[in-house]
N, C-alpha and C positions, 0 to 999 in steps of 0.2 A: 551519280553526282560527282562532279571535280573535286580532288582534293583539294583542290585551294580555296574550296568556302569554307572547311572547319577550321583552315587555319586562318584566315581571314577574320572569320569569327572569334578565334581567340586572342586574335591581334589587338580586333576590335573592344573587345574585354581588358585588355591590359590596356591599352590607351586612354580608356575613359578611367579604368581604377589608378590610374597617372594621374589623371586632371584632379580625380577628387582628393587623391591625398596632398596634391600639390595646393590645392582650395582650403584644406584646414591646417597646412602650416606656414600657407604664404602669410605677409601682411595685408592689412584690409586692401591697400590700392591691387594688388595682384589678386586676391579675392575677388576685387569689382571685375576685373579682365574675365577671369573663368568662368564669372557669372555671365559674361554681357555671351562669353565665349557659346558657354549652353543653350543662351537663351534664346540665340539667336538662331536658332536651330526650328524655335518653336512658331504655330501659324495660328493664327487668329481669324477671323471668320471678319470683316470688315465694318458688319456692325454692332462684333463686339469689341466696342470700344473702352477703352481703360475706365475704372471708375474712381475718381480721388475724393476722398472723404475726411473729416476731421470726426474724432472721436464725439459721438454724441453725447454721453452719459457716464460719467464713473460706477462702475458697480459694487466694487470691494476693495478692499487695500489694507493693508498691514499696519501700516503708522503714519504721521504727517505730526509735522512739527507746528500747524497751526491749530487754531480753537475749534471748538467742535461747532462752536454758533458764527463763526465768520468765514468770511475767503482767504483771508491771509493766511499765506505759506500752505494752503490745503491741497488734496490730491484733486478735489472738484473741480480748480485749476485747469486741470488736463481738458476739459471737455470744451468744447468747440475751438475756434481760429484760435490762432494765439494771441497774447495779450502784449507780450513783449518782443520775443523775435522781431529783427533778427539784432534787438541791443545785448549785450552784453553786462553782467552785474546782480547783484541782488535787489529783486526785486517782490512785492510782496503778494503779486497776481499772479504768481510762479506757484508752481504742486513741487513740496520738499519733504522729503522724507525724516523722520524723528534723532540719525544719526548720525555721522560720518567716524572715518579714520578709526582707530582702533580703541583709544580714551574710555571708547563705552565698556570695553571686555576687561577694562584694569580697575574698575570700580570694586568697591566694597563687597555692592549688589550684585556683580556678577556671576551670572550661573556656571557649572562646571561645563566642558564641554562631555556632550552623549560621547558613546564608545560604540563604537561602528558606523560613525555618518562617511559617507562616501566624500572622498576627496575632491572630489569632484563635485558633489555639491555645496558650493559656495552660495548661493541665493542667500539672502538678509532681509529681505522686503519686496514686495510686489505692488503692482495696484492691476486692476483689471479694467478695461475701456469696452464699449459697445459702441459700435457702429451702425446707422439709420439702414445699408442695405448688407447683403450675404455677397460677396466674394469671394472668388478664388485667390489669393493675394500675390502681386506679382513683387510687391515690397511695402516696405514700413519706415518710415521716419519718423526722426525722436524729436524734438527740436530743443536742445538744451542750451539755458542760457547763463548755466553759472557753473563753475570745473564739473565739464561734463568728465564722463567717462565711467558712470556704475552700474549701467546697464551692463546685464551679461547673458541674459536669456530673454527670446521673445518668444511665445507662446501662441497658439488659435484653436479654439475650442469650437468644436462642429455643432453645441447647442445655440439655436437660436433663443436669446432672452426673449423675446417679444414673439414670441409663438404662442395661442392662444392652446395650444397642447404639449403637454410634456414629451420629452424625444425618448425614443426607444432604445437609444444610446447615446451614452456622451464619452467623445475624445478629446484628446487633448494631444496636438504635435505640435515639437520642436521646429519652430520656422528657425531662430538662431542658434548660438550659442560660444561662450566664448569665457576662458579665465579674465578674472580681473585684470585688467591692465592700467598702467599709470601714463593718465594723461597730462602732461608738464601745462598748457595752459590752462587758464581759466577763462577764456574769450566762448562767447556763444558759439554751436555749432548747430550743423542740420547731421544728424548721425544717419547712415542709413547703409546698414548693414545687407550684405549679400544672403538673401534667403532662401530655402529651399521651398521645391513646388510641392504643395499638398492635393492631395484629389478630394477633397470636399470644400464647399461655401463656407463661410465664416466671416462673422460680424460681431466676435466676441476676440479680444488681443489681449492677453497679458503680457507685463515687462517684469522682470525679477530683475533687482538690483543687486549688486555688493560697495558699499562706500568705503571700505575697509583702508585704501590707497588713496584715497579722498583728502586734501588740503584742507576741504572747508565742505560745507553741505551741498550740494547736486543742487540744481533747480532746473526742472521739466516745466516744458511754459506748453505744448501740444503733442499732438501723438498724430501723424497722415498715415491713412492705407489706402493703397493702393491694388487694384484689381479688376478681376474682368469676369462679368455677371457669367457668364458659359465658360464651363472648361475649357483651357488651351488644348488642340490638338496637338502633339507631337508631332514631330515630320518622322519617317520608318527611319531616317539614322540612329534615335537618339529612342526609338521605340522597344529598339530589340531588346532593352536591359532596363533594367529598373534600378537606379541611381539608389535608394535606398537599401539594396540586396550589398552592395557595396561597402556601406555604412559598419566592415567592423570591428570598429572601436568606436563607434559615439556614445555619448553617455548615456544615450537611453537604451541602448542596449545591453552595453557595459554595467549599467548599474541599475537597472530596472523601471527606469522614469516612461519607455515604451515598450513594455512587452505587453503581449497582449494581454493577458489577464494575470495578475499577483498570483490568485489563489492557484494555480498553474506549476509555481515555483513553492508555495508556502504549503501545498498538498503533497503529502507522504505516500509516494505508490508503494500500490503492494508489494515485499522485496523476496521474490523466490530463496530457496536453497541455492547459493553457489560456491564458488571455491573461495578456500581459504585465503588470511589476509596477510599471510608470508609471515613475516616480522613483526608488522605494524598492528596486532592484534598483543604484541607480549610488550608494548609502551605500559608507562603506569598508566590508569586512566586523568589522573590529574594533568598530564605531560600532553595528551593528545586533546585535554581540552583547550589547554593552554594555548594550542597551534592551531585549534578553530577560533581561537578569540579573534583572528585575525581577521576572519574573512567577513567580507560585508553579510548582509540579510539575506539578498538573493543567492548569493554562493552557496550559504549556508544550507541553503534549499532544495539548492541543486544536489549536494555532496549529499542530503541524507536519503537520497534516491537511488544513492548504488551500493550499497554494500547494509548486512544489518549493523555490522559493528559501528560502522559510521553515522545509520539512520538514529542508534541509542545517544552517539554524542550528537551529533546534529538536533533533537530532539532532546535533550536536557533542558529544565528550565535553569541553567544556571548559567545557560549559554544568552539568557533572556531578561537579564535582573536590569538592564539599558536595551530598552528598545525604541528606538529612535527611528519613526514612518514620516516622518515630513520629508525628507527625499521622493519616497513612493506617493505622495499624494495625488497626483495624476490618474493613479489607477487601482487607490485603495481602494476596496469596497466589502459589503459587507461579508463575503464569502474570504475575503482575506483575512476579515479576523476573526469568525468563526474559523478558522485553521490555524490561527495563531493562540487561539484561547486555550488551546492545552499544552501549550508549551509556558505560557507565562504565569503559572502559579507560585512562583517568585520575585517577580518583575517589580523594581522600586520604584524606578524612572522610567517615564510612557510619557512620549510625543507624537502628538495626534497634532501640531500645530499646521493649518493649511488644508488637512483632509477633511474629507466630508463635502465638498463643495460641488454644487449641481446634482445635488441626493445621491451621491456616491455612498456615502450611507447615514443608513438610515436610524432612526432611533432605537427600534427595536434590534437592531445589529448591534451596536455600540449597549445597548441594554448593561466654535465654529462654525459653522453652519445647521452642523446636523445637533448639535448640543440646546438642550430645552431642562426644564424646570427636571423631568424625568432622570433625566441621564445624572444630572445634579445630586436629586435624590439618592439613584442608585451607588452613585461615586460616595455620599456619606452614609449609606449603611454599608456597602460591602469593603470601604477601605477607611475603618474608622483612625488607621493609624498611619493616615495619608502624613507628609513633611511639606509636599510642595506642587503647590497649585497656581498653576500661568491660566488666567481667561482674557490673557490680552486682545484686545478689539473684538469679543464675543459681543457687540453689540446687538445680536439681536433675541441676544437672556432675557427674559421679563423680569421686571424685579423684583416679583415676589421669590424668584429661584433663587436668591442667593441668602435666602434666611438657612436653606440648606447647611450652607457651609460652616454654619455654625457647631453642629455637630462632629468636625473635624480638628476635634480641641488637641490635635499634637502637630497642628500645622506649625512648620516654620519659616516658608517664604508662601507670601499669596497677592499675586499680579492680577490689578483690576482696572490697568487703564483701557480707558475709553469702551468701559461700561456702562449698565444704568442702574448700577447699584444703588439704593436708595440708603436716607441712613439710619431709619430703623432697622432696618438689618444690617446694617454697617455696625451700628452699636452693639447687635447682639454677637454676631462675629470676634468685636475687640473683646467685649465682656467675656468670652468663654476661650476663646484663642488666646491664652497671655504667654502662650510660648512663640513667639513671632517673632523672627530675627530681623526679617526684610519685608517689607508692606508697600505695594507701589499705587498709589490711587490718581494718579496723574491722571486728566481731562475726565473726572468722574463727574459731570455735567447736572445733576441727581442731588448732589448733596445739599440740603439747605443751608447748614451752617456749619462751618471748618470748624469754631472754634467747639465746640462742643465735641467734634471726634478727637482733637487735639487733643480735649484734657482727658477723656475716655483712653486713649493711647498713650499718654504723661501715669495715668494711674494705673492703667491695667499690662501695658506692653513693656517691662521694666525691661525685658533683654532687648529689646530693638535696637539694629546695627542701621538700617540703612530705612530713609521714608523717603518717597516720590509723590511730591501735592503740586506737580508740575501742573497748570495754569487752575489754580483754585482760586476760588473767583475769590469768598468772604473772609479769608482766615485775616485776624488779625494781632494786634501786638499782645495780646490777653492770651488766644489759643499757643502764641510760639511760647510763653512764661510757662503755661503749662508744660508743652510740651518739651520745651529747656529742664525743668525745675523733675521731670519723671523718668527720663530719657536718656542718661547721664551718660550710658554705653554707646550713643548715636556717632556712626562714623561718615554715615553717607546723609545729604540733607538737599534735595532738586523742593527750592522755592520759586524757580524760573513762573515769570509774566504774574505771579502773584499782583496785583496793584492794589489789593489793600494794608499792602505793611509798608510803612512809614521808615526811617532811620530815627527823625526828632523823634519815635516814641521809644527809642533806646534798644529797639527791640533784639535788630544785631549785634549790638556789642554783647545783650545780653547772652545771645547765641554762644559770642566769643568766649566769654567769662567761665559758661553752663559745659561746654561743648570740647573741654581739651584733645577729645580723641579723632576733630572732625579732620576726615583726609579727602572730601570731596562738599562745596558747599556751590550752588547755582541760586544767584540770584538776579537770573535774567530778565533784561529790560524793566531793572528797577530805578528809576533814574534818581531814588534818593540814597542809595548808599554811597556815601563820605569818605575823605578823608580819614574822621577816627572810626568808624568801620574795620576800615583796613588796615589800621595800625594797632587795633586789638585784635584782630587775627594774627596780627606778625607778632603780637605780644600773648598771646595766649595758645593760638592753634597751631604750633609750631612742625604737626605730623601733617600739614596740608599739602596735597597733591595737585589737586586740580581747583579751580575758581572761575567761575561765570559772573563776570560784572559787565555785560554786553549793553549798554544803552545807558549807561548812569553818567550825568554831565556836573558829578561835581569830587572826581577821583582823578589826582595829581601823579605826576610821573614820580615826587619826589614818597610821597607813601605807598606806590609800588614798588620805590628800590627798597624802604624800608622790609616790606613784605619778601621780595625776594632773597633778600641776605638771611634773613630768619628763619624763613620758610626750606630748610634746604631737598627737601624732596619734593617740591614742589616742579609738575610736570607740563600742567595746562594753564597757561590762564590767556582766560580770552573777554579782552577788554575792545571788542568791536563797537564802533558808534560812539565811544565813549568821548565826548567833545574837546576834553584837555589832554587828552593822548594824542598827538598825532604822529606824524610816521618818521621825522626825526627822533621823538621820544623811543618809538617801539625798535628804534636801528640802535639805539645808546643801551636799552635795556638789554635788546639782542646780543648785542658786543660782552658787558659785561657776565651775561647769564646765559651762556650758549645752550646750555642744557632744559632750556625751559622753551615749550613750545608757547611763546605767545601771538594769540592769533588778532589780526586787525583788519575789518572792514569799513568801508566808506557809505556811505549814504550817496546812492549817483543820482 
């Protein structure tokens, strides 16, 4: 053979590991070049023709800022043509997710952050789409029509939903991915990000968002994929090397999102006799745990595989007391924590949020998707001294599972939105849990009547700091007296889409009067809170940070500036749709109160 095909060949190697690293630090338009650049390389069979499809069916999702019994503002939204496209604005046929910007992490109620999440994993919320046929995907568009830009990963899952058999494996690859970035408008866009080619069909897309750099809420109005029923052949240029061998630093590699199997990295090989550890064996032992605190999960794993000294720290449970798997949820499974379970016999904080999905695991593994009345059980006999319990959007709990949790009487935060918590068990919960600092029952759809948990909560929950009865359908001016009149420590209070509390029945100012310590109060799209409303918050809640008076048409620009001189830590308030506010008012308020993010939208 001529020398000049190995060099050739290595030419060839450097040239394309050119283009790819040139593809993840260009911007998107140079992005789109390298793409068309690769793709064009590629051959298609003539009657495999593209195939364009709109999302058939929502499957799962994380959060959504509408009702659980309507279309507005929901992820459901997403499913077929769009609704809006290609206008511009808020609109309520549009899928919005439950957050934006950062407001949410400076709450009362906000959790601490885990210690170990990889940097790199930013995700905040997901939803998942199904598609009518299986594709190879040759791309994906978003179509956002309100400050796009929180999409940061797109996803394709090789399970068929609608297979009348379960699959013999399920994967999950990175088509996108991308850190949050700040998009300056708010005009409609069609996003459609450069993706990579996978070698399997796929009719299952997820998007993971981050709102974090978000002005105002994202609105997803559809989701297109695009694809071609038969594998693209490759032409022999672009055959010789596998673009993925290339890939390394991507995060899934980098940080464990696609390795092949967890249990791989989280299994302990057997560590012969070998030489000794120089120096690094006469550290204190406190001093070298201190420097594994550092490393993520998978390092962690790697590192207890070479040495024994190493394997004893790496394998400490106190290297385990925050163990945070929602980054690996992709490829958690039961063999993963079966190898994790002897190291966590001190583990306080455990996020399992997102795993389990497609019977990644299973019940009897875990002994979210995979969570049942069982697992429930288990969680309150073997951790009777649980603090803090998330089953946010575990909607598919029966409700008799959650009498469970009543036996976890030294709970102190316990997240149950958009469950089907019923409220016999709700009540016995309150009754025996009176150590409960934060309680979030938002979209609890279940409940028959608020005011009855209200004063259950007013009597029995006397340390409670922060409540979430975001869109409770019943509660009225009787359950807030209660729970004004029991509740004295409350700092955080989400009464947002509530529409049975009144202003004429006094019931806010009562708030104001009850409530000195409150620093966050949402009472969105109430359209009677007033004038003196507002001016017994400026007169009584003086530690207020944030306020949601989004839709109410009878609140003046002149008891807003009252509120703002009063109020002087006051960060958010967002007085959108509000009919006597309008956008001279919020420019005059702006000028004098730089410091105060207040937010204004229009009805288009």
């Amino acid at each position: 053979m001529s020398p000049v095909f190995p060099m050739l060949t290595v030419l060839t190697m450097f040239y394309y590991m050119c283009l790819r690293r040139r593809a993840r630090t260009a911007t998107r338009g140079e992005m789109m070049n390298s793409h068309r650049t690769i793709v064009s390389n590629s051959r298609t069979s003539p009657l495999n023709a593209e195939v364009v499809q709109y999302a058939k069916e929502v499957v799962d999702f994380s959060s959504h800022y509408g009702s659980e019994n309507s279309m507005s503002y929901t992820m459901w939204n997403l499913a077929g043509a769009p609704n809006v496209f290609p206008s511009s604005g808020d609109f309520t046929q549009t899928a919005v997710f439950r957050t934006y910007g950062t407001w949410w992490d400076q709450c009362p109620s906000a959790s601490l952050p885990f210690k170990r999440t990889p940097s790199n994993f930013q995700s905040q919320d997901y939803v998942e789409l199904t598609f009518e046929q299986q594709v190879y995907p040759t791309a994906v568009h978003v179509l956002e029509t309100y400050h796009p830009g929180a999409v940061i990963r797109i996803l394709a899952c090789s399970a068929n939903p609608y297979s009348p058999s379960p699959p013999t494996e399920v994967r999950w690859e990175i088509l996108w991915s991308e850190k949050p970035t700040k998009v300056n408008a708010s005009q409609a866009r069609q996003f459609k990000p450069c993706i990579k080619q996978i070698n399997f069909p796929t009719n299952l897309i997820r998007l993971e968002v981050n709102s974090s750099l978000l002005d105002y809420y994202t609105e997803l109005d559809a989701v297109v994929l695009h694809g071609m029923k038969d594998k693209p052949l490759l032409s022999l240029k672009t055959s010789l090397i596998d673009m993925n061998d290339l890939e390394d630093d991507d995060y899934e590699e980098k940080d464990g999102c696609g390795m092949d199997s967890l249990d791989k990295k989280f299994s302990s090989a057997a560590l012969g006799e070998g030489p000794n550890n120089g120096y690094f064996d006469k550290l204190p032992y406190e001093l070298i745990q201190l420097i594994l605190n550092h490393l993520s999960l998978p390092d962690l794993c790697r590192l207890a595989q070479t040495c024994k000294l190493l394997n004893q720290h790496c394998c400490d449970p106190l290297q385990y007391i925050h163990l945070n798997l929602q980054p690996y949820w992709a490829k958690l499974n039961d063999a993963s924590l079966e190898f994790l379970q002897a190291r966590c016999a001190l583990v306080q904080w455990l996020n399992l949020s997102w795993t389990g999905n497609r019977g990644f695991i299973s019940v009897l593994g875990f002994s979210s998707h995979f969570l049942n009345e069982s697992c429930l059980e288990v969680i309150s006999e073997m951790c009777p001294h649980l603090q803090d319990l998330n089953l946010s959007s575990c909607d598919k709990l029966p409700p008799q599972a959650f009498n469970h949790i009543a036996k976890l009487c030294s709970l102190k935060r316990l997240v149950l939105y958009r469950t089907k918590v019923e409220q016999t068990a709700l009540l016995s919960i309150l009754n025996f849990c009176s150590e409960l600092r934060h309680l979030s029952l938002g979209s609890c759809v279940m409940i028959e009547d608020y005011d009855v948990i209200a004063s259950m909560i007013g009597a029995k929950c006397k340390k409670l700091q922060t409540l979430d009865l975001w869109r409770c359908k019943n509660i009225t001016e009787n359950g807030i007296a209660e729970l004004a009149s029991g509740c004295l420590l409350l700092e955080e209070l989400d009464l947002g889409w509530c529409p049975t509390l009144q202003s004429s029945t006094g019931c806010f100012a009562r708030l104001a009067h009850q409530l000195p310590n409150l620093q966050k109060l949402f009472l969105t799209a109430n359209r009677s809170v007033c004038d003196t409303d507002i001016e017994e918050l400026a007169s009584n809640c003086t530690r207020l940070r944030q306020l949601d008076i989004l839709g109410t048409r009878m609140v003046s620009p002149v008891s807003l500036r009252k509120l703002l001189e009063s109020c002087k830590d006051l960060s958010l308030l967002d007085v959108s749709f509000c009919s006597q506010i309008d956008n001279r008012a919020v420019l005059e308020l702006n000028a004098s109160f730089p410091k105060v993010l207040i937010k204004k939208s229009f009805t288009q």
